[in-house]
C-alpha positions in Angstrom: 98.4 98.0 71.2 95.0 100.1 71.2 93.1 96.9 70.7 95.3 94.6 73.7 94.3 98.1 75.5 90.7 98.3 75.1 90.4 94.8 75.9 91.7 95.4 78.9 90.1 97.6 80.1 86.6 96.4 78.8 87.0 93.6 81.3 87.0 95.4 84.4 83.3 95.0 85.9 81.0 97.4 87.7 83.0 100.3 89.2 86.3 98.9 88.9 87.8 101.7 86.6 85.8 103.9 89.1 87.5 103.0 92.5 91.3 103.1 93.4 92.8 100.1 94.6 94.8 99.9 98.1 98.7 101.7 97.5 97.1 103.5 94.3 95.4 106.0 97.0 96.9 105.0 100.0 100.7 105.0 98.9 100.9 106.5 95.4 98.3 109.0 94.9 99.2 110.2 99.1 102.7 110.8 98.4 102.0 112.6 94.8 100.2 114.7 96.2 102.6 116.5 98.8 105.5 116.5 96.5 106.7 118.0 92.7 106.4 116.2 90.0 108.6 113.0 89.8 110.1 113.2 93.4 110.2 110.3 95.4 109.5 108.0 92.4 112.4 106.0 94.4 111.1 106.0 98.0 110.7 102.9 99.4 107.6 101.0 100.5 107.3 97.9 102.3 111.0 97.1 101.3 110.8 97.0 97.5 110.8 100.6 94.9 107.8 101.3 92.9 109.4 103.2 90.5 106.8 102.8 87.8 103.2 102.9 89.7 104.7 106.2 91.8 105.5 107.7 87.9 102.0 106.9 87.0 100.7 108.5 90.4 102.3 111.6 89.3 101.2 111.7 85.6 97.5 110.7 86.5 97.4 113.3 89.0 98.4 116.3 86.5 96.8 115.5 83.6 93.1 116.1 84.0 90.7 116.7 87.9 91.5 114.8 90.7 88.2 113.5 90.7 88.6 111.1 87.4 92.0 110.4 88.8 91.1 106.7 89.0 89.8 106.8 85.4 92.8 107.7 84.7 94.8 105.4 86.2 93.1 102.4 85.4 93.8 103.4 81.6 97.3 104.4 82.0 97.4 101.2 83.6 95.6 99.0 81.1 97.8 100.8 78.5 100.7 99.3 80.3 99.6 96.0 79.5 99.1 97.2 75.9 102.6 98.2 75.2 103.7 95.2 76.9 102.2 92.9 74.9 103.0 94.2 71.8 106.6 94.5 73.0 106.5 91.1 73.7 105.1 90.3 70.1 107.9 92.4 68.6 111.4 91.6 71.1 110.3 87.3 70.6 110.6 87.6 66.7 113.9 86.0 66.7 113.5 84.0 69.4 110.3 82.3 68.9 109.6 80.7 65.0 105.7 80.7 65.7 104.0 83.3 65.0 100.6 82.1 66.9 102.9 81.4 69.9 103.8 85.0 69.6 100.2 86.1 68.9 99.2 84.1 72.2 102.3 85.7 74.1 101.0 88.9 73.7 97.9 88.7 74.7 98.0 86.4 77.6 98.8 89.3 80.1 95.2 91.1 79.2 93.1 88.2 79.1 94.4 86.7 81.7 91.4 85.0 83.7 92.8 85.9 87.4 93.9 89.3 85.9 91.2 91.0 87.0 90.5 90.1 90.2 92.7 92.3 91.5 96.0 92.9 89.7 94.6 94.3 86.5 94.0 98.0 85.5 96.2 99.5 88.6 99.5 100.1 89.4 99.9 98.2 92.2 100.1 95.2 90.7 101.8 96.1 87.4 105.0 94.8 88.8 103.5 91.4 87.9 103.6 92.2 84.1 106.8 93.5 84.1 108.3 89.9 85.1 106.3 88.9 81.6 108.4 91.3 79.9 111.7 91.0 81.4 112.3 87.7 79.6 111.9 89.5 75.5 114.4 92.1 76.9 116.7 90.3 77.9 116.5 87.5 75.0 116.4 90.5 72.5 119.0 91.6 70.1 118.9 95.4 69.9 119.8 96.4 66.2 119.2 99.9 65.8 119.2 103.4 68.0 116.1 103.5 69.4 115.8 99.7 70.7 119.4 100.5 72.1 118.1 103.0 74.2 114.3 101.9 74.8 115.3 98.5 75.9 117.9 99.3 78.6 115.1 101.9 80.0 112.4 99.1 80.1 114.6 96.8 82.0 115.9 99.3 84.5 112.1 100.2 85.0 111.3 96.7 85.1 113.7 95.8 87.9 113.6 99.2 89.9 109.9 97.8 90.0 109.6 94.0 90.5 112.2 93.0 92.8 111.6 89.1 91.7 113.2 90.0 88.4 116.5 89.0 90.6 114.9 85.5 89.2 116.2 86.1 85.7 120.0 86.0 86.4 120.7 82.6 84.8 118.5 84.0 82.1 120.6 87.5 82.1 123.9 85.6 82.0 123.0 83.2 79.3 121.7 85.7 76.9 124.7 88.1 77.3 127.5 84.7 76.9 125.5 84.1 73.6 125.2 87.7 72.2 127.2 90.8 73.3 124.5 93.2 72.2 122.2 92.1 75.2 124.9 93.6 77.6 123.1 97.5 78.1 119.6 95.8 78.9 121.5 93.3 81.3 123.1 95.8 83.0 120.3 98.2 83.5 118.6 95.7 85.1 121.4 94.7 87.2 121.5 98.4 88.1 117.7 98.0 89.2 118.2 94.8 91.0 120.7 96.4 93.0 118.7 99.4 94.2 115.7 97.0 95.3 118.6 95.0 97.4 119.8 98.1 98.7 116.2 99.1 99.9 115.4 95.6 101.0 117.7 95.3 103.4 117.8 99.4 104.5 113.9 99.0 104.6 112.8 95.3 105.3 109.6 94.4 104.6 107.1 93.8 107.1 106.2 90.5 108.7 102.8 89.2 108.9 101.4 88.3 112.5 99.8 85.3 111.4 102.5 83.8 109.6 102.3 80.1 109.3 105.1 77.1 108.7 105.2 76.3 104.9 106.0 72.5 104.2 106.1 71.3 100.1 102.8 69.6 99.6 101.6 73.5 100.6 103.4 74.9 97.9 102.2 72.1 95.1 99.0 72.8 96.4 99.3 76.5 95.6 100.9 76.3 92.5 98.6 73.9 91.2 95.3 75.4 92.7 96.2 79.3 92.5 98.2 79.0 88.6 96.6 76.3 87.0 93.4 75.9 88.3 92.4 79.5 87.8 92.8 79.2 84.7 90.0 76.8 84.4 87.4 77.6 87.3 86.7 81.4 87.4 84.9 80.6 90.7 87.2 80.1 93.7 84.3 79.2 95.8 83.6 76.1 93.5 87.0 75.3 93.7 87.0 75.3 97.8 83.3 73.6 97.5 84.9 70.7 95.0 87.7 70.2 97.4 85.4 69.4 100.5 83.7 67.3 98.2 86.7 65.1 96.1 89.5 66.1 98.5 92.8 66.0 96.5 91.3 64.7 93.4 90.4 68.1 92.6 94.5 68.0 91.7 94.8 65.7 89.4 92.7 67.6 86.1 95.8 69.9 86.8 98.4 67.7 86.8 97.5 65.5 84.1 97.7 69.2 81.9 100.5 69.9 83.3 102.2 66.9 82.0 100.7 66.9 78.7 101.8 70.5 77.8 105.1 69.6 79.1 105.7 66.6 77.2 104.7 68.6 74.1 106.9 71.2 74.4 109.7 68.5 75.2 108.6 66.5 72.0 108.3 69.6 69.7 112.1 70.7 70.5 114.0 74.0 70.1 112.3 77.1 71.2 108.8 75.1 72.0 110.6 73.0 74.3 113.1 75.9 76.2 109.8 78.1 76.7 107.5 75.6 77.6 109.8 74.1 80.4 111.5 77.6 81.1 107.9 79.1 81.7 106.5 76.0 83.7 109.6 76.3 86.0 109.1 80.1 86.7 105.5 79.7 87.0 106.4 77.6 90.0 108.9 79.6 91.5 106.8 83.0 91.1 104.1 80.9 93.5 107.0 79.5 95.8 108.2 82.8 96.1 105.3 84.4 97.3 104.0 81.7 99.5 107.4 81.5 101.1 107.6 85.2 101.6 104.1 85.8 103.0 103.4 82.9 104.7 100.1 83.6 105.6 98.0 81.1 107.7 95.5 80.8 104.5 98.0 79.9 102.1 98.7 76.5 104.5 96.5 74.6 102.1 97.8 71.2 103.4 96.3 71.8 106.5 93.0 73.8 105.9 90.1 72.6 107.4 86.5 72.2 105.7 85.2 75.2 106.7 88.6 77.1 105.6 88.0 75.7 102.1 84.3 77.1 101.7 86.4 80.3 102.0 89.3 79.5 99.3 90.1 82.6 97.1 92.4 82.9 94.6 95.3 85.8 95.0 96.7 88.2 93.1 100.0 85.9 93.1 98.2 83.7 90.6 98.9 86.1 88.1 103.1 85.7 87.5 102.1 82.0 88.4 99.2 81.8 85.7 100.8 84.3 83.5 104.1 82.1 82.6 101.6 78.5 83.2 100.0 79.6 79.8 102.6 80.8 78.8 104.2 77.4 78.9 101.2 76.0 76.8 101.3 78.9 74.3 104.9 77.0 73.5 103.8 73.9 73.7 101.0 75.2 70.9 103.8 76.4 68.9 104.5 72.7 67.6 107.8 71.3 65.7 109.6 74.2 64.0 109.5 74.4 60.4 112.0 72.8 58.3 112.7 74.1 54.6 112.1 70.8 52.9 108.8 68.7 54.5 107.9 65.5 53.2 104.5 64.4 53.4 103.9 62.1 56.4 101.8 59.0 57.1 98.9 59.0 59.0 99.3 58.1 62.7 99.1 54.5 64.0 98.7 55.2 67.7 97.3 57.1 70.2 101.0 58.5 71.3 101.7 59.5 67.5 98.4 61.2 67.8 98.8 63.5 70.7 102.3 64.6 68.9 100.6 65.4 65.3 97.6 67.0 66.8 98.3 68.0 70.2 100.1 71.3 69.8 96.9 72.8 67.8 94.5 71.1 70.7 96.6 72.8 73.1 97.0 76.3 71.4 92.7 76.0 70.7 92.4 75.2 74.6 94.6 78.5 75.3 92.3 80.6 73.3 89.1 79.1 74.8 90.8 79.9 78.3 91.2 83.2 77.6 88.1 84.2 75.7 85.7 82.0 78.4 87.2 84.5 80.9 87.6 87.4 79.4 84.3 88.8 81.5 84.9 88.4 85.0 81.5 88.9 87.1 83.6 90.9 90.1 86.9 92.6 91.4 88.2 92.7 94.5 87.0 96.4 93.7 84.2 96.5 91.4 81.7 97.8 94.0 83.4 100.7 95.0 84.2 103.5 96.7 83.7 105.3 93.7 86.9 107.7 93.9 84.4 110.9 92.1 82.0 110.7 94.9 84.6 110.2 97.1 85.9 113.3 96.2 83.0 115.6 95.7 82.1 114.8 99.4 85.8 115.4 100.3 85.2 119.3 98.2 82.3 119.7 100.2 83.7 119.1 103.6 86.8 121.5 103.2 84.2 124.0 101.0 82.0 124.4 104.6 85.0 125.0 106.8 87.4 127.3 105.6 90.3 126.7 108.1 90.2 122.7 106.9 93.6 121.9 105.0 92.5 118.2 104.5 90.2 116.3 103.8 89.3 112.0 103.4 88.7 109.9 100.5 88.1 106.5 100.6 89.6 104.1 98.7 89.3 100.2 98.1 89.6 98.1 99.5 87.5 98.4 103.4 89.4 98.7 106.4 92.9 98.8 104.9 95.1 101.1 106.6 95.4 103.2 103.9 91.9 103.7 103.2 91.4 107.0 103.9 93.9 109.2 101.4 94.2 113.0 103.0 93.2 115.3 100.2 94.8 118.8 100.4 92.3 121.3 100.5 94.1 124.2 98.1 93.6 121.2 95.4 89.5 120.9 96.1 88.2 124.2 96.7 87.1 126.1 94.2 
């Protein structure tokens, strides 16, 4: 855990850890601050609860000075993505044979290339890794006291913090028809899902005004550009440079992997072929989800024009996308299971015979190259500030000349949000 933790962490550039990031100041930090500990951990915000990032707002703000408050946050966050990855390793053990696939499971949520961008090291976007651990709860077999206990928790946290955990019903009602014991975590998170559709629809979330039409070859586009090509291409502005330059032949590297890591995990059978098809399929419906739901006028890749390219980014929704993407190769790496009694076999005669034998180790080398050629990012959407200490200190000044001040501003990333300015209570600054 300490060591999928630091490596997290070690990944966010410049001021990143410095700098809060949009509803960490604006949202969660804003509302901590008014209130006693752990109230309104279930307020709503922009139709969806936020149980675990407003938790964190409240721990982070009373365990050290509100001016390393983002330093703090961004651990507490990074450590989030530690325990989840070594829950992950633990909850697969009877669910996935390979130990490497496990291995690769784990760690795919801190070295994720997109990861940090934007979503990683805040709680903003920690919703996204809960979706990566809502699968292992729900496919694990509790066995003793404390897993009885700790896994129902995690999935009510889980869902009563990602709403698109509502995904995983099929999942929920498979794994409970196969084994009673998964029935606590299932209905904790059934618990959670019906508290965000509660607050959905009691508090809709709000509608963009430049909302576009969405039509399929969109979508593709997105899914293919935004959760497999960012896998690849750290740089979205090569990736908006090579598609004025090929056009859609910048698609086909994608699909082509696609395909092979599909028809690997088909070929290998068992739990290599359920994950890898299971993962590829959510990793498209994650992207559907969110281009469907926002809609946004640059997400209409069918119809962008040359000089909209030269401006392609990638989005914080690549992470679920890319997250389960690799995922599905991770499976794929796993190969055929073992069997107790293996005969020696002949050497291949073709090229198809080949790609079976050695595939699933080409593929599980390729995910570790992924992750390790991205594992420094050169930017974030906040690595060049507003440092949140400086931020602060000039915040103490201000309410330190006037006396009669109850609040004063601190900026937080990223510029021009309206949020950006979080109202600091003066009691907490003076000295």
């Amino acid at each position: 855990m300490i060591s999928i933790t630091l490596a997290a962490f070690w990944r966010l550039p410049g001021q990143t850890t410095e700098t809060l990031w949009a509803e960490d100041g604006g949202v969660f930090l804003r509302q901590a601050l008014t209130s006693q500990f752990a109230s309104g951990i279930f307020d709503p915000y922009e139709g969806y609860l936020h149980v675990l990032p407003r938790t964190i707002a409240h721990i982070a703000l009373r365990t050290g000075p509100i001016e390393d408050y983002a330093v703090r946050v961004a651990w507490i966050s990074c450590l989030c993505v530690g325990l989840i990855g070594v829950a992950v390793f633990h909850l697969s053990r009877h669910s996935v044979p390979s130990t490497a696939t496990r291995v690769l499971l784990a760690i795919i949520p801190a070295l994720l290339p997109a990861g940090p961008l934007e979503a990683l090291g805040n709680t903003a976007n920690l919703h996204w890794y809960m979706l990566w651990l809502t699968v292992w709860l729900l496919v694990y077999r509790a066995r003793n006291l404390a897993a009885k206990i700790l896994v129902p928790v995690a999935a009510f946290v889980a869902s009563s913090t990602e709403i698109q955990t509502v995904a995983f019903l099929p999942l929920l009602v498979w794994a409970v028809w196969r084994d009673r014991r998964r029935l606590p975590a299932a209905m904790a998170l059934i618990v959670g899902i019906v508290m965000q559709g509660v607050t959905f629809l009691t508090f809709p979330r709000s509608t963009s005004p430049d909302a576009a039409p969405w039509d399929l070859p969109s979508v593709a586009m997105g899914w293919l550009l935004q959760g497999v090509v960012s896998l690849l291409q750290p740089s979205s502005a090569a990736v908006g440079a090579a598609w004025n330059f090929f056009g859609g032949w910048v698609l086909l590297p994608p699909i082509v992997l696609v395909c092979v890591v599909l028809w690997l995990g088909w070929n290998n059978g068992g739990a290599s072929r359920v994950g890898t098809v299971g993962f590829l399929l959510a990793s498209g419906m994650f992207w559907a989800a969110a281009q469907l739901i926002n809609n946004r006028a640059f997400m209409n890749y069918a119809e962008l024009s040359r000089d909209e390219w030269f401006h392609f980014t990638y989005l914080r929704y690549a992470v679920a996308s890319g997250m389960f993407a690799l995922g599905a190769a991770a499976f794929a790496a796993g190969g055929r299971q073992s069997r107790p009694e293996v005969e020696e076999q002949p050497p291949p005669r073709n090229a198809i015979e080949r790609l079976r034998r050695y595939g699933p180790a080409a593929v599980g080398g390729a995910v570790v190259v992924v992750l390790l050629a991205g594992f420094f990012p050169s930017y974030s959407a906040r690595s060049a500030g507003p440092v949140w200490s400086e931020q602060v200190a000039a915040a103490r000044a201000a309410c330190d000349a006037d006396p009669k001040l109850e609040t004063a501003p601190a900026r937080v990333a990223p510029a021009g949000w309206q949020f950006e300015k979080v109202p600091i209570p003066c009691y907490r600054l003076r000295r």
